[in-house]
VEXKE-556993 format. One record per residue (C-alpha): x, y, z; residue in one letter. Coordinates in steps of 0.05 Angstrom, whole numbers, padded with zeros to 5 digits, always signed. Example, Ala and Ser with C-alpha at 12.3 -4.5 7.8 and 13.67 -1.06 7.14 Angstrom:
BEGIN
+00246-00090+00156A;+00273-00021+00143S;
This chain:
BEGIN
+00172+02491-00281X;+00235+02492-00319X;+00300+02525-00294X;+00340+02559-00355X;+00387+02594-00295X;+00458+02583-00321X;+00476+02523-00296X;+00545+02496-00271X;+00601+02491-00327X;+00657+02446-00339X;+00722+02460-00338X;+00767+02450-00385X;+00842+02448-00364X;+00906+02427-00404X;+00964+02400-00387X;+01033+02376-00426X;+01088+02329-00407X;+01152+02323-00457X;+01223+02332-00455X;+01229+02394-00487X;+01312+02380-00500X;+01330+02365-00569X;+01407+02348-00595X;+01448+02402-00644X;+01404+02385-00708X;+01343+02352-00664X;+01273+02371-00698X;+01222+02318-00667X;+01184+02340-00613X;+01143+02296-00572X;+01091+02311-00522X;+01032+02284-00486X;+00973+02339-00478X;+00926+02320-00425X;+00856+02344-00424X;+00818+02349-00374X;+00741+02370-00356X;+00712+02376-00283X;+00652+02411-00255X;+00603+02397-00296X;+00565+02341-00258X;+00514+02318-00298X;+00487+02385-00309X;+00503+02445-00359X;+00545+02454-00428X;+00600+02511-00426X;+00591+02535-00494X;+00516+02518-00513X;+00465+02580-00507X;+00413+02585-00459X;+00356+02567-00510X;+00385+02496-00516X;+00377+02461-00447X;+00312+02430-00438X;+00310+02431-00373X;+00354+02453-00307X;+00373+02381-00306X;+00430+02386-00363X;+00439+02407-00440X;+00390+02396-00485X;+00409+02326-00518X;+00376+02287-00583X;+00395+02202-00579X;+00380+02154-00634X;+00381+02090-00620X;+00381+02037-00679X;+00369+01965-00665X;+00391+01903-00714X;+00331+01873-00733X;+00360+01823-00792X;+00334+01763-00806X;+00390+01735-00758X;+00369+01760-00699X;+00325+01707-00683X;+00389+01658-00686X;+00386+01646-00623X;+00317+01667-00614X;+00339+01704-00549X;+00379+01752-00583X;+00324+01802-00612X;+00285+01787-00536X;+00358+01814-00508X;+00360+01872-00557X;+00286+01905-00542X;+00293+01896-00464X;+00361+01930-00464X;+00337+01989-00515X;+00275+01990-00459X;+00332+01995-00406X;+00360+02051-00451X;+00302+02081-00457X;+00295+02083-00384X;+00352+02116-00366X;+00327+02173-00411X;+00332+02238-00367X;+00262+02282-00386X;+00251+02332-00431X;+00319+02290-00479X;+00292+02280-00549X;+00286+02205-00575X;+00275+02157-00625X;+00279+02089-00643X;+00302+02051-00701X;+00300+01982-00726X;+00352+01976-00774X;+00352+01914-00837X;+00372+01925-00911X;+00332+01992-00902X;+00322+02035-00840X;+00252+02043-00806X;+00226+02089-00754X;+00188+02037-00690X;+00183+02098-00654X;+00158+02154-00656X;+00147+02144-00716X;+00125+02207-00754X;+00184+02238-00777X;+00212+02270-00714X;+00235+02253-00648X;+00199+02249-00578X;+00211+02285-00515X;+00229+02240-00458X;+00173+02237-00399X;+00144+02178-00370X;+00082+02181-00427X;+00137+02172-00483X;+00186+02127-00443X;+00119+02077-00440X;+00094+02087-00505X;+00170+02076-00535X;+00173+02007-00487X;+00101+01988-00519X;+00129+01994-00593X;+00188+01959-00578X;+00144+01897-00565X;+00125+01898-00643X;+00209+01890-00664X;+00213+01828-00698X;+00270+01798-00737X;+00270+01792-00816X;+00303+01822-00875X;+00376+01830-00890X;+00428+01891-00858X;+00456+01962-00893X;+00486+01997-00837X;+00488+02059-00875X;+00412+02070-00885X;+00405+02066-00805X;+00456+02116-00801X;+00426+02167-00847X;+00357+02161-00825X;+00390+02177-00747X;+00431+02234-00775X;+00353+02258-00809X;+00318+02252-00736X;+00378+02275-00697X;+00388+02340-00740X;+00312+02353-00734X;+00329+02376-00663X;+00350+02450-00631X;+00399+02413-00591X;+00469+02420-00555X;+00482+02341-00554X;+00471+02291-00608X;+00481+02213-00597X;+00469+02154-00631X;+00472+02081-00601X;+00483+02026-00659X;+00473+01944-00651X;+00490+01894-00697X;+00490+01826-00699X;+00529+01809-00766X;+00567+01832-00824X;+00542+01887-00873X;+00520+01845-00939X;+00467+01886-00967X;+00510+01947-00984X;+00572+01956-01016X;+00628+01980-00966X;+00628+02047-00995X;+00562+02059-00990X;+00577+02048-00911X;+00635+02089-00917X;+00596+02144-00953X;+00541+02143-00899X;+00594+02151-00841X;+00626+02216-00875X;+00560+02251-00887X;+00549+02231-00810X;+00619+02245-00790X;+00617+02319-00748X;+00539+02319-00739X;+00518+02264-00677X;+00571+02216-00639X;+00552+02136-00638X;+00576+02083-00596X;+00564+02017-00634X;+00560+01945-00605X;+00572+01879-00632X;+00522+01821-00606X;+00543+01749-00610X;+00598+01723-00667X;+00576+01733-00733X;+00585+01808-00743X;+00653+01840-00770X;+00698+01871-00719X;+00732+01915-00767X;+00653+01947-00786X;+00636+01958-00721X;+00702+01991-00693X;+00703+02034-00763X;+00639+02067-00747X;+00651+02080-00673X;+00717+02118-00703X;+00695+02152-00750X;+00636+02182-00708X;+00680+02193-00648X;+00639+02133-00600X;+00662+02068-00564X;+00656+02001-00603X;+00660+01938-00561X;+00628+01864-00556X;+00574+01834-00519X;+00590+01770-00533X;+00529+01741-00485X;+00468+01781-00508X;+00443+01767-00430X;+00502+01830-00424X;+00461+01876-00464X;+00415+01906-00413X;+00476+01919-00363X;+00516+01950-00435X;+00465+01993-00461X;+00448+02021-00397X;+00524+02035-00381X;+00520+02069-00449X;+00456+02114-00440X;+00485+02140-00358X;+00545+02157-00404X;+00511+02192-00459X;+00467+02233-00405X;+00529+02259-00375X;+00564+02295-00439X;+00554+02362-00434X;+00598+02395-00482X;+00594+02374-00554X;+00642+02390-00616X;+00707+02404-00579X;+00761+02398-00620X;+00840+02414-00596X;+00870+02468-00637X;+00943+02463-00654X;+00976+02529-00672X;+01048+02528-00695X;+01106+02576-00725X;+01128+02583-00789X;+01176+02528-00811X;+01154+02477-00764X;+01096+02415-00792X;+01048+02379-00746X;+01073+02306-00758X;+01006+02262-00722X;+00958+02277-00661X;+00932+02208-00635X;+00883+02203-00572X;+00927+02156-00538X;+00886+02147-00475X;+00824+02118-00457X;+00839+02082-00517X;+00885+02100-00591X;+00845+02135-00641X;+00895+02169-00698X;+00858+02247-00707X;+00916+02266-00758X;+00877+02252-00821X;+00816+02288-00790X;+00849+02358-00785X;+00808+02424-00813X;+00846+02477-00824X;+00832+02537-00778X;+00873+02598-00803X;+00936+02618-00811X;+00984+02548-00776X;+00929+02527-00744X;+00888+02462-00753X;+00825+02436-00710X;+00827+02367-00696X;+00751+02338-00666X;+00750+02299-00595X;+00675+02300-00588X;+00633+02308-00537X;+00649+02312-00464X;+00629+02303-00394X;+00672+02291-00335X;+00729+02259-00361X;+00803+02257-00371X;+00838+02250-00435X;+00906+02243-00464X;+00940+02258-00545X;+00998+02247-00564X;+01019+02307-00608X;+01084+02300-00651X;+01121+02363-00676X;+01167+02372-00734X;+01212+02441-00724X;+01265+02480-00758X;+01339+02448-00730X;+01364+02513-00685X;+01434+02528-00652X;+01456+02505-00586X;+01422+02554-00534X;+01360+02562-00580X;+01282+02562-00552X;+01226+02561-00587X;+01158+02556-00576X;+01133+02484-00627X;+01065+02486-00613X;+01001+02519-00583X;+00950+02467-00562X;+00881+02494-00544X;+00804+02473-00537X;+00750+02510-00576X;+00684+02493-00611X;+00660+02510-00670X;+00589+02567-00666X;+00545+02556-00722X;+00549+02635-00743X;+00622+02600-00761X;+00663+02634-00707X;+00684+02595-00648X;+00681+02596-00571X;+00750+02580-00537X;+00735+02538-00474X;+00798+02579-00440X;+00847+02536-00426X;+00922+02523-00466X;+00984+02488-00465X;+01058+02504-00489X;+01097+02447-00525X;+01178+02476-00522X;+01237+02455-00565X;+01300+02471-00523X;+01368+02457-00557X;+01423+02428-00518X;+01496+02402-00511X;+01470+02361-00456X;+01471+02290-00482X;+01436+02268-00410X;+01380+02316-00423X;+01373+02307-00495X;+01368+02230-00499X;+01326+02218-00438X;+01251+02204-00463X;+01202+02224-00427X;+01151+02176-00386X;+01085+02202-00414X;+01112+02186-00494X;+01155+02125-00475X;+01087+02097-00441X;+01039+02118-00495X;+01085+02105-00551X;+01081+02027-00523X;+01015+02036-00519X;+00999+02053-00591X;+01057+01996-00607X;+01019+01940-00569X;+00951+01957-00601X;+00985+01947-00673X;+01027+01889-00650X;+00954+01853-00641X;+00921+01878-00701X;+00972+01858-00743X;+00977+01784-00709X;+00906+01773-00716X;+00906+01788-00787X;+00971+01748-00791X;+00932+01679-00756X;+00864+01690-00801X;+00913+01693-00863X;+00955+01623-00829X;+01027+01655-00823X;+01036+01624-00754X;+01110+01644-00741X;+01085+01724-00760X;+01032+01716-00717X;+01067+01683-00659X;+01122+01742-00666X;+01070+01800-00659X;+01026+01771-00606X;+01091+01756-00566X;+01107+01829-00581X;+01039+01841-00555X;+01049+01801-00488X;+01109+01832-00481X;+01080+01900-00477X;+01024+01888-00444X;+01062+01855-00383X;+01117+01927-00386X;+01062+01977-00389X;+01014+01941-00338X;+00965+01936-00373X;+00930+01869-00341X;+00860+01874-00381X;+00897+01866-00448X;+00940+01818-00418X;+00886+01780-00398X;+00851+01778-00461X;+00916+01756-00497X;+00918+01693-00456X;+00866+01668-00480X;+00894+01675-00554X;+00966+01650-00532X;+01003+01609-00479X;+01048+01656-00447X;+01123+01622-00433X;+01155+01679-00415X;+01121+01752-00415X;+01175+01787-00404X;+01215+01764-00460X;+01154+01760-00502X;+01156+01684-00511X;+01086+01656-00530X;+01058+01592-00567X;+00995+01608-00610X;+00940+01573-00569X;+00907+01512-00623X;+00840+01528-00614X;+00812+01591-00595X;+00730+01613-00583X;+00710+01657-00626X;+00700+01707-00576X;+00754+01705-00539X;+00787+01728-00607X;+00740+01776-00629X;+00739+01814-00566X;+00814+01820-00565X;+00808+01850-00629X;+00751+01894-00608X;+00791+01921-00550X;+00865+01925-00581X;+00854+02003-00583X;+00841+02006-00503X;+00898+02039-00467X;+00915+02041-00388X;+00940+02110-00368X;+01006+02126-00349X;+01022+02126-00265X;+01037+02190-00267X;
């Protein structure tokens, strides 16, 4: 029998680092907010009400998962036998009583299972019946992203549930829809389920894949082998099982006269939330993080302010975490931070940056720095590219952050990472470049 006792909560603290010190006429203010949720387990959702968790075991939760089924993933043929036994694995890993469904995904969207309309509730039955229909994916037809997506967001919203998650793979670029048809179909998404998308193989378009991960809030990587799938998508589902709060978003409040200038996750890896900002009454603006489990996050939130005298406090920013009711109130998960501007005489104070920005600030540098000398090698400006990736190397080696360091060596031969000296390597696998790419956004966190 089902236990609706209220189960254990996350959570939620908050936590700032800056220099609050600013020169006569100073009005930047920088500051790292880190949030933070414990507690949880893998059971219970602080703001979700009693009628929404399926079972004692955790919040109610609705997952999608759409599988590439395009004409090219038979090339090689043990890509599409790759893709159904990881969505089996997937499947799997299903906790009961979670509502499912399966998608194969071409130049139009089509329900494998269960295929009626709705979604299934997770028990060994429909965990064995969803393996069975996987047997009848096949490859064939061409690839429109966006249908897949809007046929998930249909399922997923046909659900009474706290938690909504969609799992996306793709073996190649989107060619049979026009880029804002794609675009479209991720902003009537954007706000309504979370999806982490995957790149199989080569052939796909890293630029797609990490657009739709950002714009509904998931993780985009490679899986270069498809043998890696099972082990991914697995990885994936544990992950999706343990959110338990969706739609928080961090709520900046500020006084009159002073201007949020950006709020960027900076940590686990750099997504920009600026543009995404809804306004939330009077100098206030909600910015969306997603959903959550046990995790640790960091933003970097940058403050414009008034200039004050010498002597002068003032309070540049209120940061707290609170999502969004459908009645359109919200629930504030309790916990705040205080970003200060302090002005001061003190050069020493004043000047000295602190370690939290300094690190993330690199952080966001070195993830552009690669970007931009990727796109400077595909285009053949060699000494541009040479200069960023160096840049890259450079700050890779200063922030330690090995895994991107890594990765860059295979692009480059490093002469002197300190200085930033490289030599653009002649040939390069495919892979080896398209997973730098993939994972330029990827940040290590500060020590603090």
């Amino acid at each position: 029998m089902a236990n609706f006792s209220k189960p254990d909560v996350p959570q939620f603290s908050v936590d700032v680092y800056q220099n609050e010190y600013l020169p006569e006429g100073g009005h930047q203010v920088d500051a790292v907010v880190t949030v933070t949720a414990t507690g949880g387990g893998t059971i219970g959702s602080a703001v979700t009400a009693p009628h929404l968790y399926s079972t004692g075991q955790g919040p109610s939760a609705a997952v999608a998962i759409m599988v590439d089924c395009s004409g090219s993933m038979d090339y090689p043929p043990d890509k599409m036998r790759n893709a159904r036994d990881a969505t089996a694995a997937a499947i799997g890993t299903l906790r009961d009583g979670v509502h499912f469904a399966v998608i194969g995904g071409t130049h139009v969207a089509r329900e494998v299972y269960p295929g009626d309309g709705h979604l299934a509730v997770a028990d060994a039955t429909t965990r064995g019946q969803a393996k069975q229909a996987l047997r009848r994916l096949g490859a064939g037809g061409g690839t429109a992203i966006g249908t897949w997506l809007r046929l998930a967001d249909r399922l997923l919203s046909s659900a009474d549930v706290a938690i909504r998650h969609g799992i996306l793979l793709t073996d190649g670029r989107n060619e049979h829809e026009s880029p804002q048809d794609l675009k479209a179909a991720l902003d009537a998404c954007a706000g309504r389920f979370t999806c982490d998308a995957r790149g199989v193989g080569t052939d796909w378009e890293v630029k797609e894949v990490t657009g739709i991960a950002s714009a509904l809030l998931g993780t985009a990587d490679i899986v270069a082998d498809p043998a890696a799938l099972t082990a991914d998508f697995t990885q994936m589902m544990e992950t999706a099982m343990g959110k338990e709060v969706a739609d928080v978003a961090l709520r900046l409040w500020t006084p009159v006269g002073a201007v949020v200038r950006f709020v960027k996750q900076v940590a686990p890896s750099v997504e920009d939330l600026t543009e995404r900002r809804t306004e939330a009454g009077p100098r206030a603006g909600d910015y969306p993080t997603g959903s959550w489990g046990d995790e640790s996050r960091d933003y970097h939130v940058c403050v414009q302010v008034p200039p004050a005298d010498l002597g002068q406090e003032m309070l540049a920013a209120r940061v707290s975490l609170v999502v969004p009711q459908p009645d359109g109130t919200v629930q504030n998960l309790g916990a705040q931070g205080l970003v200060r501007a302090v002005w001061t005489d003190d050069v020493a104070a004043s000047t000295s940056i602190n370690p939290q920005v300094a690190h993330y600030t690199g952080q966001a540098e070195l993830a552009r720095a690669i970007q931009q000398g990727l796109d400077l090698r595909k285009a053949g400006d060699i000494d541009g590219a040479t200069a960023k990736l160096g840049r890259a190397v450079q700050l890779a080696g200063a922030s330690g952050n090995a895994d991107t360091a890594k990765l860059l060596a295979k692009v480059v031969d490093v002469v002197d990472a300190a200085t930033g000296t490289v030599r653009l390597k002649t040939k390069v696998a495919e892979a080896d470049e398209m997973t730098l790419e993939t994972r330029s956004t990827k940040t290590v966190r500060v020590k603090k």
